[in-house]
C-alpha positions, 0 to 999 in steps of 0.5 A: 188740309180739309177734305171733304168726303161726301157719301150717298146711298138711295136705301138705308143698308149695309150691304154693298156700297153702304156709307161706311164703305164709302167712306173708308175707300176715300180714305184709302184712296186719300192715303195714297194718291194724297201722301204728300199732304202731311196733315189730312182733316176728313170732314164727312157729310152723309146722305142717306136715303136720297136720290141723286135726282135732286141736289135738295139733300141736307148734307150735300146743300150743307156741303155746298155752304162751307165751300163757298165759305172757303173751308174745304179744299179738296171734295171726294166721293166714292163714285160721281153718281153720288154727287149728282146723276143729273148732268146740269147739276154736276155742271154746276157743282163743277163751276163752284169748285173751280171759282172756290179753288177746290180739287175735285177727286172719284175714289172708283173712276181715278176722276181728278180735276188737277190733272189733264183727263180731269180737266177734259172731262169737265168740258165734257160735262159742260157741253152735256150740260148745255145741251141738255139747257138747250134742248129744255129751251126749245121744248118750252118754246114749242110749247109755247107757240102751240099756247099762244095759237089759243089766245090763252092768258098764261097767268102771273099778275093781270096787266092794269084794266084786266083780270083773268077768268078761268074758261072750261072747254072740250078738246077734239077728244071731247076731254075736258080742258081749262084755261085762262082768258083776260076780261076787261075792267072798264074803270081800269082801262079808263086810266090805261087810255087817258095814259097813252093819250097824256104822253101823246100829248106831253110826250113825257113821263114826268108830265104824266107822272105829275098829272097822276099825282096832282088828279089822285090817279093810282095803280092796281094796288093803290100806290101813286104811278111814278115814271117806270110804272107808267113806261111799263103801261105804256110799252105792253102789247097787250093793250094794241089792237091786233091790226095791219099796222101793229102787224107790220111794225111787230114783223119788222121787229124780227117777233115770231107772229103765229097768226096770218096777216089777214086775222089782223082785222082790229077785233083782238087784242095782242097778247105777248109771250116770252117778252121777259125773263122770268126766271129772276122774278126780283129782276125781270130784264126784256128778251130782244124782240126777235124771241118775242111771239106774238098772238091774238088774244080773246080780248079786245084791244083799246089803242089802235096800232098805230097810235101805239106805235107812235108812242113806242117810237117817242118813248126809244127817241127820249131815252136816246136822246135824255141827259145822263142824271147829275151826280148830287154825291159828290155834295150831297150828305143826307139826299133821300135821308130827308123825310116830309112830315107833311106827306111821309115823301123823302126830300131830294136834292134841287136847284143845284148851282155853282158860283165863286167855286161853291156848289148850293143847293136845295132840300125839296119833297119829292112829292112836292117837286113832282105833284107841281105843289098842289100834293104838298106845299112844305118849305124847301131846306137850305141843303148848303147850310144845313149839311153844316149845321149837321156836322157841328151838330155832330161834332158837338155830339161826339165831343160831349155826349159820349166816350171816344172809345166807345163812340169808334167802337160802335162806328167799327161796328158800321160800314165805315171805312175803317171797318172796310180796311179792317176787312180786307186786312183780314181777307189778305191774310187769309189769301197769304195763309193759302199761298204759303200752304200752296208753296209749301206743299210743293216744296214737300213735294220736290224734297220728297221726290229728291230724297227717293230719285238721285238724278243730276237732271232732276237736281238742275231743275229742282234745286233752283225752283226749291231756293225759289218756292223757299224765298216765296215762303220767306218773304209771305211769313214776313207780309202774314207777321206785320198783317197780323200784327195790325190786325191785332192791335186795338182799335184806338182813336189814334189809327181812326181815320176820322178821329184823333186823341185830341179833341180840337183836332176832331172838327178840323178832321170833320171838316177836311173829311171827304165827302164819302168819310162823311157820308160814312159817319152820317150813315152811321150815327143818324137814324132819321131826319124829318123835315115839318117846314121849320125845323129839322128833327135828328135821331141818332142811332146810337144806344142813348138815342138823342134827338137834336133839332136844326131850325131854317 
């Protein structure tokens, strides 16, 4: 068993309680409370010179990783201030080591997560944990909805006709302040108002994400605006004038408004505070509208509220009522693989249909489709026909180009599903090692007790769980012997899902394979495909690197 004993002092000293003192308690501490483990590995990670106010330490982040990689069963410590004295942390620390399946023992405070004070207190720590969130959220709201009351831009990045200018101020203590206010960029806000007014007359995002392609219209950061980019525009308060209408319809949304009524003249812009979480900056969800907080900001809106609310209204009626999108991966081997040499877009899957019990369809550019052809004009492909002629290909490939043996060892090497068997073959083993140690720590534990209390009482109880726990074990040694024997034998063509010794049972394997086993070997072999309106060029990903070609 591996028991990991963490140490911490704040001050470089041997006095009181130095490392070392730590660290030779938790031993004698283990030695007796943990006597019924026959085998003790010690893993020592030491801390010195850090604070417990922060859980940025090398050994502890060092600790943290070979837990969550399953090397450790047991953490100890010599007091629970050296893990941490922050009460969220501990929290944290907590949760880790119960999803890990780790035990958790203080050498000083007899704090033991196996037994039930320790469990208690882990509760306790949890509900501290979460009033100290709580009271941090709230803190952060009071401050801002005192902010929001300035009309101030808190930064980030400046929404699309806008950029931000830092204002200097004195406060009612003649103290010099600063802060941020959005100033407008007319060319810019140009495209924000011929945006509204598309969807207000198309009253859908593809028709404007056509129209921006086909005229030349891009973002801030000069890329083409797709369907989200335009959604997002569209869904910003930041752009609705601060009127009756927009008042009323934010209030009926439950938003907290921090201006009164009457200030709703049309002269500012809204600004929105506290719209999405911006904790995870790669994945930024929407908060519901009754956390949002509403202001007037020193910026002038340009669409009147309730054109802006018309546009909400149709934008919440096409996402209920849109189709859910068609499943191409269940025919489809290479959509999105596909690159446009006319343009540099990917080609995707269109006109899909179904006859005779045969589904056809199209290979066509994605610029293409959405510009309406007047961004590029490149053939479309056959996608039926190719995706067999890209299986002969493949198959004429691995039988001539290169060795059986080495061609499976470079597919083990992807996400096949070979390699995925293998994997949790390995991953079940590993669980099965763990079992078996659990049932025979216990059963060390009943023989031990057995041997110094004569009891007929704790004979009738023991002996059957004893017989039980010694079945278990049996019956886990045979399930970790025929793992271990697979997992150990060669990866040879014979046990390849795809592939066979003999090589005319190799296309008719290709063939039959389903559609994912194909996508696995596609994935794996191909690098690219580019698509000139003619032919076709493959890149293998493989050593060699060969390049074939499929012509319409």
């Amino acid at each position: 068993m591996n028991i990991a004993i963490y140490s911490r002092k704040s001050k470089f000293s041997e006095k009181g309680e130095s490392i070392d003192n730590q660290i030779q308690y938790c031993k004698d501490y283990a030695a007796v409370h943990l006597s019924s483990v026959s085998e003790k590995n010690f893993i020592l990670y030491e801390d010195e010179g850090f604070s417990a106010a922060t859980s940025v330490r090398p050994q502890f982040q060092k600790l943290l990783t070979d837990i969550k990689n399953g090397k450790i069963q047991v953490l100890m410590c010599y007091r629970l201030d050296r893990i941490t004295r922050n009460v969220s942390d501990f929290s944290k620390t907590l949760e880790l080591l119960e999803k890990m399946n780790v035990g958790f023992l203080s050498a000083t405070e007899n704090f033991d997560t196996s037994t039930p004070m320790g469990k208690a207190m882990i509760y306790i720590a949890s509900v501290f944990a979460q009033l100290e969130r709580e009271t941090i959220a709230e803190r952060v709201r009071d401050n801002m909805l005192a902010l929001s009351k300035t009309g101030r831009w808190l930064g980030g990045l400046t929404p699309l006709g806008f950029s931000s200018r830092e204002v200097i101020y004195l406060d009612s203590e003649f103290k010099e302040r600063k802060l941020y206010q959005l100033v407008p960029c007319k060319e810019e806000l140009k495209t924000v108002s011929l945006l509204f007014n598309k969807y207000l007359e198309s009253g859908s995002l593809s028709a404007v994400e056509s129209y921006c392609l086909a005229y030349d219209i891009k973002t801030q950061k000069g890329c083409f605006f797709n369907k989200s980019s335009i959604a997002q525009i569209l869904e910003n308060p930041t752009y609705c004038m601060g009127d009756e209408a927009s008042h009323n319809y934010f209030s009926k949304l439950g938003c907290i408004i921090t201006f009164p009524k009457n200030e709703f003249d049309g002269s500012k812009g809204i600004l929105c505070y506290n719209r999405t979480n911006q904790q995870k900056k790669s994945c930024r969800k929407k908060r519901p509208p009754a956390e949002w907080i509403i202001a007037l900001g020193n910026h002038k809106g340009i669409i009147a509220g309730n054109l802006y609310i018309e546009v909400q209204n149709r934008l919440k009626q096409n996402k209920e009522k849109a189709s859910p999108r068609k499943d191409t991966s269940s025919f489809s081997l290479v959509s999105g693989k596909i690159q446009c040499l006319d343009c540099g877009a990917k080609m995707r899957i269109k006109n899909i249909r179904k006859s005779n019990g045969h589904t056809r369809f199209s290979y066509a550019c994605e610029m293409k489709m959405l510009s309406k052809g007047i961004r590029c004009t490149i053939a479309n492909i056959n996608g039926t026909d190719f995706d067999d002629k890209l299986m002969d290909i493949l198959w004429s490939y691995l039988e001539h180009s290169i060795d059986y043996n080495k061609i499976l060892k470079y597919l083990k090497q992807k996400d096949t599903p070979g390699k995925l068997e293998e994997d949790n073959t390995a991953s079940s083993l590993i669980a099965l090692e763990r079992e078996k140690e659990r049932c025979q720590n216990e059963i060390n534990t009943i023989v031990s007790r057995l041997s110094k209390e004569s009891s007929s009482l704790l004979e009738k109880y023991l002996l059957p769980r004893l017989e039980e726990l010694d079945r278990q074990a049996g019956e886990i040694d045979q399930k970790i012997t025929i793992l271990s024997t697979s997992i150990n034998k060669d990866y040879t063509s014979e046990k390849s899902p795809f592939f066979s010794n003999k090589k005319g049972g190799l296309k008719s394997l290709l063939a039959e394979a389903s559609i994912n086993s194909k996508k696995a070997i596609v994935n794996a072999m191909i690098d690219r495909i580019e698509w000139d309106g003619n032919t076709a060029y493959i890149s293998f990903r493989t050593p060699d690197g060969q390049h074939f070609g499929i012509d319409r």
